[in-house]
N, C-alpha and C positions, 0 to 999 in steps of 0.2 A: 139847949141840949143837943137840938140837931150838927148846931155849929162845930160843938165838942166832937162830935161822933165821926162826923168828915174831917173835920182837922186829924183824928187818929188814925182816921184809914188813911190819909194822905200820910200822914207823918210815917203809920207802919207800909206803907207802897212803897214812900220812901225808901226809907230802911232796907227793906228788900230788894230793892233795887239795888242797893250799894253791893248788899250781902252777897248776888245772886251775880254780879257783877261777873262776865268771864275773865274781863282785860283786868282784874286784882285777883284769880285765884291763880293765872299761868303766867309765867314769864318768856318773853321770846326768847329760845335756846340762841348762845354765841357759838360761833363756827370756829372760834378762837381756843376753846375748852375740849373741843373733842380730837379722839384719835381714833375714831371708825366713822366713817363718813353717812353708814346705814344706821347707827343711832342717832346720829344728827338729824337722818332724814322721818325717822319714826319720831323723834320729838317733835320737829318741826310738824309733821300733818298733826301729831294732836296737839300740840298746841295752836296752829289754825281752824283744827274741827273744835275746839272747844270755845273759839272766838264766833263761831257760829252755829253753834249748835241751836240757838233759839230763832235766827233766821228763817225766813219760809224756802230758802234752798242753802241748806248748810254745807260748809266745805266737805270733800270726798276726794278719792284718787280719779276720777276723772275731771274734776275740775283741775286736778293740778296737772294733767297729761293734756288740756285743750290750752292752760300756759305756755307748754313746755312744747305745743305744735306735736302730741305724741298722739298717732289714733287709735293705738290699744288703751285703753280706760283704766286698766289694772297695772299698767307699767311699773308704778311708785313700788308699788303692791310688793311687785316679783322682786325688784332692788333691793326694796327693804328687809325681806325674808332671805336675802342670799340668792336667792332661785337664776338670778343673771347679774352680769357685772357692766360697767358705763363703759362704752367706749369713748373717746375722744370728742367726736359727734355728739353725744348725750351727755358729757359732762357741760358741755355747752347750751344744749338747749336746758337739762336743769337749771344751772345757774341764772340763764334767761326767769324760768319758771319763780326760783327762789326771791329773788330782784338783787342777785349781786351785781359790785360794782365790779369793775377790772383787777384790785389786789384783790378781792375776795374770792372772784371766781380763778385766780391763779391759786389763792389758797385750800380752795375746794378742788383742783385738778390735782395737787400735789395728796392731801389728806383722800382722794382716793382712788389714787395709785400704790399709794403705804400702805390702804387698806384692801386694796386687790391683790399685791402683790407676794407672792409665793416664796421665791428664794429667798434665804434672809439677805443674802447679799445686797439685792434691790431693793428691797425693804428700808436696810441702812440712808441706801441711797435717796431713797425719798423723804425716809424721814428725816434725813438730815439737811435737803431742801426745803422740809417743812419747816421745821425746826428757824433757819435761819431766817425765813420770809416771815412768818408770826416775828422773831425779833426786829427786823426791818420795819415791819410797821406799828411793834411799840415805838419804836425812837418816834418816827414822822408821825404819830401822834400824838407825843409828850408825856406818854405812861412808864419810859421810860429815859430820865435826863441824858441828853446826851454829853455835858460836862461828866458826869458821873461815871456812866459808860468810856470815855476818853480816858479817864485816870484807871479803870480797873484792867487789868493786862491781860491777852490774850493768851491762846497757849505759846506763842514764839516769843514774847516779852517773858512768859513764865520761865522757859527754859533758856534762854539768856542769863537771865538773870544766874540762873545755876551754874551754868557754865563759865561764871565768875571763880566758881571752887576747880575749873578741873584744868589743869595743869596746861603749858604753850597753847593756847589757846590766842586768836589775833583778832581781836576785837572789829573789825572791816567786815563790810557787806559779801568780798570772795570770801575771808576767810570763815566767820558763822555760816555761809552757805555753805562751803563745803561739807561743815559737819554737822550740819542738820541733812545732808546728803538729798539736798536737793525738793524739801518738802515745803521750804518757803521761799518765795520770791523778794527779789532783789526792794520791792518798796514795802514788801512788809517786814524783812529784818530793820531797815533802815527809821520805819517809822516805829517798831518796838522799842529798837536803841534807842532812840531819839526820847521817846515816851518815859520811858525808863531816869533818865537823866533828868529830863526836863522836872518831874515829879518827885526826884529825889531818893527815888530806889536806889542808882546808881553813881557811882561819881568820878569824874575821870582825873588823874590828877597833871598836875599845870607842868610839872617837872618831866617826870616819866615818863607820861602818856598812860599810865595804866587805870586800868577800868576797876574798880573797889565795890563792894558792896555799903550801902548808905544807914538804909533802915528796912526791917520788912516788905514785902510785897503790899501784902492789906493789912494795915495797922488795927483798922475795925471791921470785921469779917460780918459783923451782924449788919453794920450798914450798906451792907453790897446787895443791890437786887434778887431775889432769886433767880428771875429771867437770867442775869449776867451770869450766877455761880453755875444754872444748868449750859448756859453754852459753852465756860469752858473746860467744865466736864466732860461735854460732847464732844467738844475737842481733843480733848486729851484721852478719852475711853477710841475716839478715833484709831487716833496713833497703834492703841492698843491692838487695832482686830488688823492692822497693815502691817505691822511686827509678826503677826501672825502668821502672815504668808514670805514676810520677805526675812526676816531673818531667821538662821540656823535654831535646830532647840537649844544646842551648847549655848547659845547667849542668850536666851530666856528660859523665864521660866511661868510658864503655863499652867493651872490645874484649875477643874469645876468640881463643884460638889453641889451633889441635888436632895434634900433634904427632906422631912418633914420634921415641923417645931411645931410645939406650943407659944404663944407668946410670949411668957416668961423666959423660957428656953432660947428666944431673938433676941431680948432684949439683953439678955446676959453675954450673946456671942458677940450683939451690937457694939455693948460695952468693951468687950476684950479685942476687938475689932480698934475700936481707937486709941487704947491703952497701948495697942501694940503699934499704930503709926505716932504715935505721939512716941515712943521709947525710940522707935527708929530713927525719926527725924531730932531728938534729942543726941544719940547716939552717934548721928550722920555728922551733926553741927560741931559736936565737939574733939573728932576726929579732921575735920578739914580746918579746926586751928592751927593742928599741926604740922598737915602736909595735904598738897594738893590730890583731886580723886584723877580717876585717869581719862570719865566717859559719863556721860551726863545718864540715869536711869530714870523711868517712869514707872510709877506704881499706882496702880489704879485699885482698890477695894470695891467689892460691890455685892451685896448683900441685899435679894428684893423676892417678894413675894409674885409665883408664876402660878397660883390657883388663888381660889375666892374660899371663904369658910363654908363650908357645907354641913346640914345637918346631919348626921347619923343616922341608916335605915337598920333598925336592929333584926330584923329577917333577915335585911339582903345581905348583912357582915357574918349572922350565923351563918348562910348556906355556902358562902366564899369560904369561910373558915374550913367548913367540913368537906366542900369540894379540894381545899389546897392542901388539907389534910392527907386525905386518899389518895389524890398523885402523889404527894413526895414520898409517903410511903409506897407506894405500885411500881415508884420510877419512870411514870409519865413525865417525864423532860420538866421536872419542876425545878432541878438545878440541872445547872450548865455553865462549865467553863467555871470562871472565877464570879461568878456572882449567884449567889442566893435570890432566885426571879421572885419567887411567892411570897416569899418576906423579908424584901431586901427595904430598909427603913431610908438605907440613902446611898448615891451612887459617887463615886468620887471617879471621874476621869482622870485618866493618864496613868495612873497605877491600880485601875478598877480595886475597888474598896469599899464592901459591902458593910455596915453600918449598924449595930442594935442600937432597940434604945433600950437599955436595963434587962436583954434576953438574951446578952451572948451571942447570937446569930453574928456568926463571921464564914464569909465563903472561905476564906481561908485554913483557919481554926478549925470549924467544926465538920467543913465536907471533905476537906485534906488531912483529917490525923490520924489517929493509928487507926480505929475502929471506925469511919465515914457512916457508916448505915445505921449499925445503930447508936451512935450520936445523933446524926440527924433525926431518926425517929423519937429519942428523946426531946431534942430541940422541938420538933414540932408538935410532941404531945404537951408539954409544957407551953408552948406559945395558944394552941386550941384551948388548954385548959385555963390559961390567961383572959382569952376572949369571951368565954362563955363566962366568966367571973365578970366579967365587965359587962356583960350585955343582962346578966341577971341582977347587977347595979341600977341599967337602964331602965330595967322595965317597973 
């Protein structure tokens, strides 16, 4: 009897031990997965404080500031919350602290620089040195095949390849140089060409010399990495924000629109999104049967979420309503200019283009027509009497 009774505490000790286990309730965060280097660092101390927490001295911010040779105790502390940013110096002794190795601590300087960084400009810049080093080191660790990678075409093999349709064009490393005007270099045209042919995109013929299109780019688009699709998105969304500055608007064409949607309402734009590059590119193909284009273009779609879903505070929407109420009616600078600030549902740049959804609300329309004021005071009484139909739903 006694035998039984110890055998089940042992057995239930056991048990609890498994259960209670901290190395199976946490997993050590990858430095590989993040794009803010102060979540990385909040994960990381609790998942270290949680690997000791039953220790008789459990992990804290100053054990990890006597790693990192730091004699303020709270350091991690202040990083983590924002309160200071790493200089060069501390991005090193972290790394020390963390136990990277050399890519990693290259990978942790660039991930927060992207994450310090202010301008968008620099921003790009860094994250598109992040960007490229995480790729770097899937290949040399075999996460991502490098035969695989070899066959899928960069952005200068992509636009080669196009510039199959567009008219005296001279197939040679001066002549693509020049009209890529100078954005790639003499061994990366020559190894796209090259790539190109080799694979069978391309094909040059024996007689002529001339350069033909073969078969598609990517025959199976599902078998392409995502790592490869996003870099040369990156790519090519690149090109995009350099047009921006270097060429004229007569030869582009630029616009944003800032939005809010329902799900439903994305997935439908999502849809008419590739309904319409599919018609184009359909469109494109069957006009260059017949005669060549004059200038090779890039079209980049991009369609992404810049908030998180938040829940609805039914106070704080009434007392906004009734405050946004009484200035537009008072004339407290509720509108201005060409846009509707108080209820403007979405903002379209370049032709500023104020947006309803289902209330008519147009800066245009309704604070530019014959009667402005009270339209507008209609608009807004109807919009308030909207909200409070909706927040008496709520409650």
């Amino acid at each position: 009897m006694m035998q039984k009774e110890a055998s089940k505490k042992k057995e239930s000790h056991s048990q609890s031990s498994v259960t209670n286990n901290p190395s199976l309730e946490c997993k050590m965060p990858e430095l590989s997965v993040y794009m803010d280097y102060r979540q990385y660092l909040l994960d990381y101390y609790n998942y270290k404080k949680s690997l000791s927490k039953r220790l008789l001295r459990p992990y804290n911010y100053a054990v990890f500031s006597a790693a990192a040779d730091i004699k303020s105790p709270n350091y991690l502390k202040t990083i983590i919350e924002g309160k200071r940013n790493l200089s060069d110096d501390m991005i090193i002794r972290f790394a020390k602290a963390l136990n990277f190795n050399k890519d990693m601590t290259e990978e942790f300087r660039f991930l927060v620089q992207f994450t310090q960084a202010t301008d968008p400009a620099e921003r790009n810049v860094f994250l598109k040195g992040l960007c490229e080093l995480r790729f770097e080191q899937k290949l040399k660790s075999g996460e991502i095949d490098r035969k695989t990678w070899e066959k899928i075409p960069n952005w200068v093999a992509w636009i080669i390849y196009a510039m199959v349709d567009q008219d005296g064009v001279e197939f040679s490393n001066d002549g693509i140089k020049k009209l890529l005007r100078g954005k790639a270099s003499d061994d990366e045209i020559q190894t796209a060409l090259n790539s190109l042919i080799k694979f069978g995109e391309l094909a040059r013929d024996e007689k002529s010399g001339e350069i033909k299109k073969s078969h598609s780019l990517i025959e199976s688009p599902e078998d392409v990495p995502v790592a490869l699709v996003r870099k040369l998105q990156t790519q090519l969304m690149y090109l995009g924000l350099e047009s921006l500055f270097q060429d004229s608007p007569n030869e582009r064409e630029f616009g944003t629109l800032t939005m809010c949607l329902t799900k439903a309402e994305f997935e439908e734009i999502r849809f008419k999104l590739r309904q319409m590059r599919k018609n184009l590119h359909k469109d494109n193909s069957i006009s260059r049967m017949s005669k060549k284009g004059e200038r090779v273009y890039q079209l980049n779609i991009q369609l992404f979420p810049v908030t998180n879903i938040s829940t609805p505070n039914k106070t704080f929407l009434g007392k906004n309503f009734h405050l946004a109420q009484q200035n537009f009616i008072e004339g407290n600078s509720a509108c201005s200019g060409n846009s509707a600030v108080a209820f403007q549902n979405g903002l379209a740049i370049d032709n500023i283009e104020t947006l309803g959804s289902g209330t008519g609300v147009s800066a245009n329309s309704e604070i530019h027509g014959n009667d402005p004021q009270s339209k507008t005071k209609a608009t807004v009484n109807n919009l308030v009497q909207e909200a409070h139909d909706a927040l008496k739903q709520l409650s």
